[in-house]
SENUSE-386440 format. One record per residue (C-alpha): residue in one letter; x, y, z. Coordinates in steps of 0.05 Angstrom, whole numbers, always signed. Example, Ala and Ser with C-alpha at 12.3 -4.5 7.8 and 13.67 -1.06 7.14 Angstrom:
BEGIN
["a", [+246, -90, +156]],
["s", [+273, -21, +143]],
END
This chain:
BEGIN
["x", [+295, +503, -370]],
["x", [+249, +500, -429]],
["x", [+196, +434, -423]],
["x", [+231, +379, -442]],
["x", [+188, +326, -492]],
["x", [+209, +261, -470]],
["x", [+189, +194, -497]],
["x", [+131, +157, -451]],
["x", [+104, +100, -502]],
["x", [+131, +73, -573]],
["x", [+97, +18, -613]],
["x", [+92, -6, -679]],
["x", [+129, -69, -723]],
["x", [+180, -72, -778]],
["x", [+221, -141, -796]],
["x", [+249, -152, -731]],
["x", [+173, -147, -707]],
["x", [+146, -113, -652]],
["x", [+171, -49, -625]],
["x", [+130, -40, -555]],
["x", [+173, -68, -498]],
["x", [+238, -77, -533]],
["x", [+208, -131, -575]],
["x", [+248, -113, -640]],
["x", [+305, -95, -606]],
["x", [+312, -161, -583]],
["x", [+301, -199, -644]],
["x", [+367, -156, -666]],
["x", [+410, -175, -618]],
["x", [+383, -243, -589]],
["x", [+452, -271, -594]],
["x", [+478, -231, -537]],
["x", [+407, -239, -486]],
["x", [+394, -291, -443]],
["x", [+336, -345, -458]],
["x", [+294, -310, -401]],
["x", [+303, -238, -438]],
["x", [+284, -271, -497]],
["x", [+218, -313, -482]],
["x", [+175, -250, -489]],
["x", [+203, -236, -559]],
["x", [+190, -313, -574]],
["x", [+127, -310, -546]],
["x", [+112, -256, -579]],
["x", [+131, -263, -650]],
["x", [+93, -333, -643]],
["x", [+33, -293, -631]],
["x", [+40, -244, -690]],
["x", [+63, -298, -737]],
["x", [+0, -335, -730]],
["x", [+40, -407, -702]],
["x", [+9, -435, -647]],
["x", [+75, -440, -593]],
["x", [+138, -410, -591]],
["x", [+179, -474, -602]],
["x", [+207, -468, -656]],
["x", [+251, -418, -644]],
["x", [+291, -425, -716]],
["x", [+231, -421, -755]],
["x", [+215, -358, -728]],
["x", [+279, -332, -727]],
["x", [+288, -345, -802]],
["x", [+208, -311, -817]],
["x", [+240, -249, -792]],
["x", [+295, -191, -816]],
["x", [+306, -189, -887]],
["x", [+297, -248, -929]],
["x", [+282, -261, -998]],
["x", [+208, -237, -1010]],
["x", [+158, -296, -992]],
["x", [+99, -304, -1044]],
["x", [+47, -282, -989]],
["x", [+81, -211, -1015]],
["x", [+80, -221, -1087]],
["x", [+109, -274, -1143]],
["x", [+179, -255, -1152]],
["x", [+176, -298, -1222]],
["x", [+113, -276, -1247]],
["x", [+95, -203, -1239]],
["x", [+43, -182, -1291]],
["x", [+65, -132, -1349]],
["x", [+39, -118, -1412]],
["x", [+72, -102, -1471]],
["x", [+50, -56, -1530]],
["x", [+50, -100, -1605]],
["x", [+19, -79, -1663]],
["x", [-16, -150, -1695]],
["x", [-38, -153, -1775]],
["x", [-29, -199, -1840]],
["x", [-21, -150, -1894]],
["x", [-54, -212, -1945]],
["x", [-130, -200, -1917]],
["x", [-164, -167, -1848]],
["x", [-172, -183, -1786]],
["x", [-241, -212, -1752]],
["x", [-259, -229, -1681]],
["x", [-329, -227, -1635]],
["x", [-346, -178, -1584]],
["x", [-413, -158, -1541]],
["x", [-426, -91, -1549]],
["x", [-408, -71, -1480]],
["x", [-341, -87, -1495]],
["x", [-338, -44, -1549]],
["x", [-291, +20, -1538]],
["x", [-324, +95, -1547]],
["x", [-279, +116, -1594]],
["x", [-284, +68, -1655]],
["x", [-220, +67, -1689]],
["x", [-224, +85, -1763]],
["x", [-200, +21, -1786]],
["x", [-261, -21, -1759]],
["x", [-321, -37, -1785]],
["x", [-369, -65, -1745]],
["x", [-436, -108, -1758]],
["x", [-492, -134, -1699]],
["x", [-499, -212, -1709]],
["x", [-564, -247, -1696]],
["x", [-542, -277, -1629]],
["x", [-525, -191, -1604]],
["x", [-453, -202, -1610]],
["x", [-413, -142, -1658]],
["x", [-371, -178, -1704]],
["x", [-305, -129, -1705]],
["x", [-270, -125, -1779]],
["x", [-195, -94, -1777]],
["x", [-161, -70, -1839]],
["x", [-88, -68, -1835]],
["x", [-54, -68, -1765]],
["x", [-85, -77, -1694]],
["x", [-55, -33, -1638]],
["x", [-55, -90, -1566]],
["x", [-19, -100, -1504]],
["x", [+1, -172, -1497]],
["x", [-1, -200, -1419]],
["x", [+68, -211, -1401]],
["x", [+102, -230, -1338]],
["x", [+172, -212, -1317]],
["x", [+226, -236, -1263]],
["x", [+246, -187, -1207]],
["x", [+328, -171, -1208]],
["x", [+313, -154, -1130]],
["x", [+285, -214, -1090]],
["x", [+315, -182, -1019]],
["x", [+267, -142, -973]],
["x", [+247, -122, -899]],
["x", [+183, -159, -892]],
["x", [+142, -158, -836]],
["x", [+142, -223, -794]],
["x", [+115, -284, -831]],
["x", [+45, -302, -819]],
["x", [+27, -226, -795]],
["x", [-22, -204, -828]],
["x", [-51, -123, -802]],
["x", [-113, -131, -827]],
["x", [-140, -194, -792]],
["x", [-139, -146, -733]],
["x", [-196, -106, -744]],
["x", [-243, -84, -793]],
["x", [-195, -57, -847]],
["x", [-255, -42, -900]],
["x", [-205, -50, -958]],
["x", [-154, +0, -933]],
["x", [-75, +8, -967]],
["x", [-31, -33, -922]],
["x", [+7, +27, -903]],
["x", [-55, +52, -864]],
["x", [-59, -15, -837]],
["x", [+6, -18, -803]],
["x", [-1, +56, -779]],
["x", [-62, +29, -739]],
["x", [-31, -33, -709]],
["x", [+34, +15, -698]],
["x", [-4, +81, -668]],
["x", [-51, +28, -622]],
["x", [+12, -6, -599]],
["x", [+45, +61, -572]],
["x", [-20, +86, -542]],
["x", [-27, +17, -506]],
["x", [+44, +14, -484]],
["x", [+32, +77, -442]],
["x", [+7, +43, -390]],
["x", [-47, +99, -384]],
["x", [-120, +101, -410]],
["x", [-116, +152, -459]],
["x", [-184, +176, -428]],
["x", [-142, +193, -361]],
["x", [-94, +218, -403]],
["x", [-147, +278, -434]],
["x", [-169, +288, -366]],
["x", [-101, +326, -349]],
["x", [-105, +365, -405]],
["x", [-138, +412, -454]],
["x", [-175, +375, -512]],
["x", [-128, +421, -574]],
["x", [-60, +402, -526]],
["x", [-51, +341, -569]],
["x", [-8, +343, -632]],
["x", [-3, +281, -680]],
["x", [+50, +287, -733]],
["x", [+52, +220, -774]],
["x", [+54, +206, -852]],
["x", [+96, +167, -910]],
["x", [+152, +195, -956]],
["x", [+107, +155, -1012]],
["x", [+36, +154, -989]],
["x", [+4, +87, -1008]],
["x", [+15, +57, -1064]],
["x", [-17, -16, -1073]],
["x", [-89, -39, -1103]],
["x", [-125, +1, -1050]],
["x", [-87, +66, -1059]],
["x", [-46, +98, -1113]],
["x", [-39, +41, -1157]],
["x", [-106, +23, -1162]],
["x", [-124, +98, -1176]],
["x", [-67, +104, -1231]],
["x", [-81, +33, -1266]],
["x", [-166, +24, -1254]],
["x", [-173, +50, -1325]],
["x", [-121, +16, -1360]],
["x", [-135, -46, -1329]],
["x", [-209, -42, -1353]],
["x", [-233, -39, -1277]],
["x", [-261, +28, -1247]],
["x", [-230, +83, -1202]],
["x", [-266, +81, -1131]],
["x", [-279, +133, -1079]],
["x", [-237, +109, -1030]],
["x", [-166, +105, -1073]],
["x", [-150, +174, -1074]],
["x", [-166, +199, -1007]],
["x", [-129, +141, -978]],
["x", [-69, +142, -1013]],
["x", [-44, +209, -988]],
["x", [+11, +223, -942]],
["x", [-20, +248, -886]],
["x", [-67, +199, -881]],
["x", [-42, +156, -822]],
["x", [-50, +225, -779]],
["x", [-123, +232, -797]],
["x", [-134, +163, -784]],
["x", [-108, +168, -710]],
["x", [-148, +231, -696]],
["x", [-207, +202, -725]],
["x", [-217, +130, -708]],
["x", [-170, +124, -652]],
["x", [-160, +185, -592]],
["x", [-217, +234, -618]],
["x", [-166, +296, -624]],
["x", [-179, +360, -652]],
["x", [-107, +384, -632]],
["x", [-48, +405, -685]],
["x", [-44, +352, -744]],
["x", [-12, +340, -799]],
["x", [+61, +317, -839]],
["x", [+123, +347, -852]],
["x", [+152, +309, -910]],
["x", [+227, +297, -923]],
["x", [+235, +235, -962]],
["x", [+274, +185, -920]],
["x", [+280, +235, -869]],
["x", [+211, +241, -854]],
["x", [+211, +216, -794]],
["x", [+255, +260, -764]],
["x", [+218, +325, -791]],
["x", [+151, +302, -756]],
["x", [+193, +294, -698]],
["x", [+216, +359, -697]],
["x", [+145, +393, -711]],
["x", [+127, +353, -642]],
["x", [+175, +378, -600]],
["x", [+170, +455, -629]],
["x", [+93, +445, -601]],
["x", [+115, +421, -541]],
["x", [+173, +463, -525]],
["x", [+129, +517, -550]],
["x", [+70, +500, -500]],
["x", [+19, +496, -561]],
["x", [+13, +414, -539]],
["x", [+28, +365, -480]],
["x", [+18, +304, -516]],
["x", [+53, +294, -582]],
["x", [+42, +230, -620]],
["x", [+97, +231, -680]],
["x", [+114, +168, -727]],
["x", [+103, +133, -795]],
["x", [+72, +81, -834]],
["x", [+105, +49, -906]],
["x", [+78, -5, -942]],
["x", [+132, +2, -1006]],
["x", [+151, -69, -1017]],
["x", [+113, -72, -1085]],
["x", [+137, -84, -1149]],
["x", [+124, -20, -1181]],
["x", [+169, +17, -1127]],
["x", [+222, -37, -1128]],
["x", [+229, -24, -1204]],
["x", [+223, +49, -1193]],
["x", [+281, +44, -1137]],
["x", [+329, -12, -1190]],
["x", [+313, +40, -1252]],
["x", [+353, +98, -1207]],
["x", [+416, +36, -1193]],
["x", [+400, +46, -1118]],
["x", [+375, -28, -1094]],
["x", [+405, -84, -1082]],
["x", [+402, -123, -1142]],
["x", [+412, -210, -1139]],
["x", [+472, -220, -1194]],
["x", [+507, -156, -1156]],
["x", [+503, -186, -1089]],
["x", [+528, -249, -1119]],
["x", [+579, -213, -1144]],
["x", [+597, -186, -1086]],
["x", [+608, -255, -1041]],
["x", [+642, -291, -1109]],
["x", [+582, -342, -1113]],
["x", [+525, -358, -1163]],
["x", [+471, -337, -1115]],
["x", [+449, -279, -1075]],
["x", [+449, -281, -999]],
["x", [+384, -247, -983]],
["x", [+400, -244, -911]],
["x", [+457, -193, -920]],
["x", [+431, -161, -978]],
["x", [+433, -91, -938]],
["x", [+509, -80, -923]],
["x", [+526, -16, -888]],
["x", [+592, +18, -896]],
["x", [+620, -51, -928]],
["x", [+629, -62, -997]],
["x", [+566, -67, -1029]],
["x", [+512, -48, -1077]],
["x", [+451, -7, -1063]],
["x", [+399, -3, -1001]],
["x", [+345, -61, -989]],
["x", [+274, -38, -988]],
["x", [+225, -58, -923]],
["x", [+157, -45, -892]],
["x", [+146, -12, -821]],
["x", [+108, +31, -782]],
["x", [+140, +68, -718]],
["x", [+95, +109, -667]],
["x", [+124, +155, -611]],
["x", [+80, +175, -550]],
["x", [+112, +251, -527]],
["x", [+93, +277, -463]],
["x", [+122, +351, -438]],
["x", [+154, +335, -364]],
["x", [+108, +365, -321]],
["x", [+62, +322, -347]],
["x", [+89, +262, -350]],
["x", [+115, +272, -278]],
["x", [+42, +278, -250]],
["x", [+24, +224, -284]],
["x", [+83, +175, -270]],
["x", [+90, +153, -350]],
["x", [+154, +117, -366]],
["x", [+217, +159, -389]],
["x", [+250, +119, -442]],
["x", [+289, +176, -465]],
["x", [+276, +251, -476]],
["x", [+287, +289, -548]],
["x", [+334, +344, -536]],
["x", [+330, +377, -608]],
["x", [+326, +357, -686]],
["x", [+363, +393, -732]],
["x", [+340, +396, -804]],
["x", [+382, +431, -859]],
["x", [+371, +435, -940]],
["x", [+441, +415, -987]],
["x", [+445, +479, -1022]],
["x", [+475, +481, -1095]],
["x", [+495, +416, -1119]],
["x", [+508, +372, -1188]],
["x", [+442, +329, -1177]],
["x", [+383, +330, -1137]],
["x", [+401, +256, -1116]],
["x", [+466, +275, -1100]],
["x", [+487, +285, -1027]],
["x", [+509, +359, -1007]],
["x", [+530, +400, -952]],
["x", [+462, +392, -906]],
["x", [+477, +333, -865]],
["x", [+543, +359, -840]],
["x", [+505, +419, -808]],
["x", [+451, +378, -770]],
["x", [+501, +329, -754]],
["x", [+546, +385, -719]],
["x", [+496, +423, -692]],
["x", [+464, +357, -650]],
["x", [+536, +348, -631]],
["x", [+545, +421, -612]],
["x", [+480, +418, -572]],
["x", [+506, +347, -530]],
["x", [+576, +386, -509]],
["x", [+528, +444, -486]],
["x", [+485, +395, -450]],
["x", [+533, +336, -430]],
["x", [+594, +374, -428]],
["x", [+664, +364, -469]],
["x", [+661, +288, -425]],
["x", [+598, +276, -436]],
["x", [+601, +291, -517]],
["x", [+649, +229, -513]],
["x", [+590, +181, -477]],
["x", [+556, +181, -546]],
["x", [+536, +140, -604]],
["x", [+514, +153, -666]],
["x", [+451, +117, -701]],
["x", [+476, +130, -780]],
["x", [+420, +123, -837]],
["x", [+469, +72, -860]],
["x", [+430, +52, -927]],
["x", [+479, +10, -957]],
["x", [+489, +41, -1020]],
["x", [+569, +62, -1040]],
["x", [+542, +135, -1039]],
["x", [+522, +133, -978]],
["x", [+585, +92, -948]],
["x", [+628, +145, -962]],
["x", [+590, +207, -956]],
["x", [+563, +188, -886]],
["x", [+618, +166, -854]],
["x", [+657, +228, -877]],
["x", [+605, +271, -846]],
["x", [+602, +225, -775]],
["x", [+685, +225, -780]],
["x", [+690, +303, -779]],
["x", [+637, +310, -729]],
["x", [+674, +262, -684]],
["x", [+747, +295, -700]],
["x", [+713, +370, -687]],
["x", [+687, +351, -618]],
["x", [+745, +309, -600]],
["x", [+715, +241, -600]],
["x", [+771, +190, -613]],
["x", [+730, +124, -619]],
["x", [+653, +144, -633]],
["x", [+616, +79, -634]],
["x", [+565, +79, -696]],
["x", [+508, +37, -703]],
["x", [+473, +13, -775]],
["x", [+408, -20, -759]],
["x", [+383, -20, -830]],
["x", [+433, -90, -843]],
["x", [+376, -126, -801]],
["x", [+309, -84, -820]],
["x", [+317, -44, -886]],
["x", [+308, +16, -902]],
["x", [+229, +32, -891]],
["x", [+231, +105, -925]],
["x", [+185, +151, -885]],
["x", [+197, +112, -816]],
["x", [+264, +83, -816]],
["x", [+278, +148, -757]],
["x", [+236, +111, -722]],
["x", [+262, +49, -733]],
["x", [+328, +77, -708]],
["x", [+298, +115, -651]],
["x", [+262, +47, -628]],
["x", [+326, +2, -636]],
["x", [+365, +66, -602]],
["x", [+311, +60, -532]],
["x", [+330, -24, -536]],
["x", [+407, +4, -519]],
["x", [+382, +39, -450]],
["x", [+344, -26, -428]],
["x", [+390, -81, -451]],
["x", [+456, -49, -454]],
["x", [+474, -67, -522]],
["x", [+492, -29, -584]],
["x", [+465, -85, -646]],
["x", [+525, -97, -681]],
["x", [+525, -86, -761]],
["x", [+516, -164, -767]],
["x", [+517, -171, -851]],
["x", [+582, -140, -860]],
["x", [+658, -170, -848]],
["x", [+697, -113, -849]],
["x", [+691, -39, -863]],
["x", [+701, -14, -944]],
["x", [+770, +13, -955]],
["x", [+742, +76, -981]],
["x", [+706, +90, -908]],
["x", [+728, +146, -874]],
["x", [+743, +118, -803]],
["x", [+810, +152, -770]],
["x", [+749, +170, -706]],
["x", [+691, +121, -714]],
["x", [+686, +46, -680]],
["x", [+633, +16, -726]],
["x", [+595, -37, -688]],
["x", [+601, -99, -730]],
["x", [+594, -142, -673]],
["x", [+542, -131, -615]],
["x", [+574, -76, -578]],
["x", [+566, -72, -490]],
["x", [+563, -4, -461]],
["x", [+548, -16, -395]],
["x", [+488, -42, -344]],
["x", [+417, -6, -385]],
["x", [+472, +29, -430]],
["x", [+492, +75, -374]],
["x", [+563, +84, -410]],
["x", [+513, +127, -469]],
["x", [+490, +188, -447]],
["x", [+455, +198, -511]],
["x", [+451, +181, -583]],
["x", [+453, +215, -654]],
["x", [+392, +194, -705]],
["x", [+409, +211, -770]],
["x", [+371, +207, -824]],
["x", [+387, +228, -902]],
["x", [+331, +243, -953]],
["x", [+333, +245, -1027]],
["x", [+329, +317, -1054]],
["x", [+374, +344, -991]],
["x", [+329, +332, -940]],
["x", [+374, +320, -874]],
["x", [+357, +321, -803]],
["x", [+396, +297, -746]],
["x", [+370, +280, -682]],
["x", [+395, +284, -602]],
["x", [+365, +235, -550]],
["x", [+376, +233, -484]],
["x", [+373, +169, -447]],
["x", [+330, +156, -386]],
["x", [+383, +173, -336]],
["x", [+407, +234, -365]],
["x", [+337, +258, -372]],
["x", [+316, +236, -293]],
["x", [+380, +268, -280]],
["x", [+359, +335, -315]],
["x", [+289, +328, -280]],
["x", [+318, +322, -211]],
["x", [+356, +383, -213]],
["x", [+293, +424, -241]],
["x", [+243, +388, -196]],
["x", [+279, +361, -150]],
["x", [+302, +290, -109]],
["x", [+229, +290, -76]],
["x", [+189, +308, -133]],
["x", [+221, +252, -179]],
["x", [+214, +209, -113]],
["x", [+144, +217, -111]],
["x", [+144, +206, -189]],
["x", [+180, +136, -180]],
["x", [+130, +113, -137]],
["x", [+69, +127, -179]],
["x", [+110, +98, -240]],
["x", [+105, +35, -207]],
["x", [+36, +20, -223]],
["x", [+44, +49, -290]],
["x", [+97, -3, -310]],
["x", [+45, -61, -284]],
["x", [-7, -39, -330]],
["x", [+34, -26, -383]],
["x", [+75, -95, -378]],
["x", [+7, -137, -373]],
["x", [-23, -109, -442]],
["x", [-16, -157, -511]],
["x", [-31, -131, -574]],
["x", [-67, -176, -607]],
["x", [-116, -177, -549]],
["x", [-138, -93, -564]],
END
């Protein structure tokens, strides 16, 4: 058997908050935990959300999942534009005061300019004057996935005016490395220092004040470009950020770009090293920081968010309910954008045998495959059926024709009537091929949004919740499924979904993931039994025996760290 890459740490936050220890997860499906299960989450999301006790359970509940965007984001009602006029009184010219500073380099020819005792330049125009007028305008989309009210990434260290994106890939990356339960130091110790491969980036790179946009608009807003906005803003920053301010790595770097399947192609360029033997330690994820309202108008200008008067629309009322703005395979509108960062910790087995990490799954394969010819470049194409057959293929060869059955599928489930019908024809003929009457699909995205670059991860994360807790979160904005869903195989979860003590009824899942442009990948994951179960039989009973009891100590270590204390 080839080395298997299996999971040993995850961290990072989205809307449902943090992803370490199940946090998230829990938030998702608190209905169906007990109050014991859920104190941690409580306790937690207090902390993050800068409130001093966990009390008030409500009031964190609601700061949470998507909502409509809170003015610590930005003004829904009074984003600044400017619009282009031309200004002039054909009857006589006009005059105005200016220091010479403010003068442009290029003097148009209709000025004429004279210096005034006091050092001002008195500015006559004949005929018209080109301006741009301040403006402000009124988002159509007030839904989003923010992060947690309150949290705030760069109150937790010395952020030096970094894009928000690199913020969260910080908090995200530290909180996977922490959640190990091993000092990264001991970790090196085992290994060579080029045996660690970090794969982590953004479909957008960053895009705010500190990043793209301030690059693009510096000059146009009469401010100046710095050196720091185009270096940070690329895609491939979070990687270099994590090799150089946070485990000193000189291993294999870099990102492997697919649009919303991004994710899932970093993934895959983790486990080739690993399966490969070029690294032992993989860390693979990504950081988005898109909820800005430059990329929300980019997103409503292509008709594929979730617009307020539509989702009125849709429930018969005069007002939008943010809450269920994202609707999955239900009738509805368009996809709701969020903010996340997700961060995998991949060990090969020997290793994380000798050292006793936690297996909270193990990545089998991920297919990726391109759409071929097609009317559009935003249109879906033939791609996603091939990865989505192939992972299935790969379970039967694994699991057997039993086993294929113990499945579930983790669908990228945007919320858009494209993807509603194109998905869940693709998920129906896998299901019908293999022989899978009743495949149970999951559509996470109705509590989180869609996150671009990480929303794999955010599937992957809610995914390892299912082999702790045992429960599948149910698609909880929709009522029914659309009439134009293709369903004659598929269970959709739309309520909270039991499959047994940890999950054990799931041998493993499907992550799916579709970019824009034909960019598809689907990944298999293996849950924590099946992957123990494939360990004993290459190592062992006495070797995974021995591996138990060092995991012991690992899990005490692990369970005692907080991150707002590192």
């Amino acid at each position: 058997m080839k080395k298997l890459p299996v999971i040993v740490g995850f961290g990072g936050i989205n809307a449902a908050g943090r992803s370490s220890f199940h946090h998230a997860y829990r938030r998702m499906v608190h209905e169906a935990l007990s109050e014991e299960q859920l104190a941690p989450m409580f306790e937690g999301l207090a902390s993050l959300m800068q409130r001093e006790n966990a009390c008030d359970k409500e009031a964190i509940l609601d700061g949470t999942l998507i909502r409509k965007i809170e003015p610590q984001t930005f003004d829904l009602d009074n984003i600044l534009v400017h619009k282009k006029s031309k200004i002039g009184n054909p009857d006589q010219n006009i005059q105005f005061q200016l220091s010479k500073r403010q003068l442009p380099k290029q003097i148009p020819d209709n000025w004429h300019l004279k210096t005034l005792e006091n050092g001002k330049i008195e500015v006559t125009v004949q005929g018209e004057l080109e301006v741009l007028l301040q403006d402000k305008h009124q988002s159509a989309v007030s839904s989003a996935g923010q992060l947690p009210t309150g949290f705030n990434p760069s109150q937790l260290y010395t952020s030096r005016n970094q894009p928000k994106g690199l913020q969260l890939a910080v908090f995200g990356a530290s909180d996977a490395i922490h959640s190990i339960g091993i000092d990264w130091q001991q970790i090196l110790r085992h290994i060579n220092p080029d045996q660690v491969s970090v794969y982590a980036g953004s479909a957008l790179g960053q895009l705010d004040d500190f990043g793209g946009r301030g690059l693009t608009q510096s000059w146009l807003k009469g401010g100046r470009v710095s050196s720091k906005q185009m270096p940070l803003m690329l895609s491939q920053m979070p990687a270099d950020f994590i090799n150089s301010y946070m485990i000193n790595s000189v291993g294999a770097t870099g990102t492997n770009m697919g649009a919303c399947a991004t994710f899932l192609y970093n993934l895959r360029q983790g486990i080739g090293d690993i399966q490969s033997g070029a690294a032992r330690v993989v860390i693979v994820g990504g950081a988005e920081a898109p909820v800005e309202p430059e990329i929300i108008e980019g997103f409503k200008a292509m008709s594929a968010l979730s617009e307020d008067q539509q989702l009125a629309d849709l429930d018969n009322t005069d007002f939008a309910d943010h809450r269920r703005a994202c609707r999955p395979f239900a009738e509805n509108a368009g996809f709701t954008i969020s903010e996340a960062a997700q961060f995998f910790v991949i060990m090969d087995d020997e290793l994380a045998l000798e050292l006793g990490a936690t297996i909270y799954a193990s990545v089998a394969d991920v297919f990726v495959n391109a759409d071929a010819n097609k009317k559009s470049i935003s249109s879906p194409g033939i791609g996603n059926y091939i990865t989505v057959a192939k992972a299935m293929s790969l379970a039967k060869n694994i699991l057997g024709e039993e086993g294929v059955k113990q499945t579930f599928a983790q669908a990228h489930g945007t919320g858009t009537p494209q993807n509603r019908t194109t998905e869940s024809d693709i998920l129906n003929q896998a299901a019908k091929t293999f022989s899978v009457d009743n495949w149970k699909v999951a559509a996470i995205k109705s509590y989180v949004g869609h996150s671009l670059g990480p929303a794999g991860g955010d599937q992957l994360a809610a995914t390892l919740g299912v082999w702790e807790y045992g429960y599948i979160p149910g698609i909880n904005s929709i009522d029914k499924i659309a009439d134009d869903v293709v369903d004659s195989n598929l269970d959709f979860c739309i309520e909270h979904t039991y499959v047994g003590e940890k999950g054990c009824e799931m041998k493993a899942a499907l992550i799916n993931s579709k970019g824009f442009g034909g960019n598809n990948a689907t990944g298999l994951i293996l849950s924590p039994q099946t992957t123990l179960t494939m360990l004993e039989k290459k190592y062992g009973p006495a070797r995974i025996a021995q591996y138990k009891l060092i995991n012991e100590k690992v899990q005490q270590t692990a369970n005692a760290y907080r991150p707002i204390d590192h």
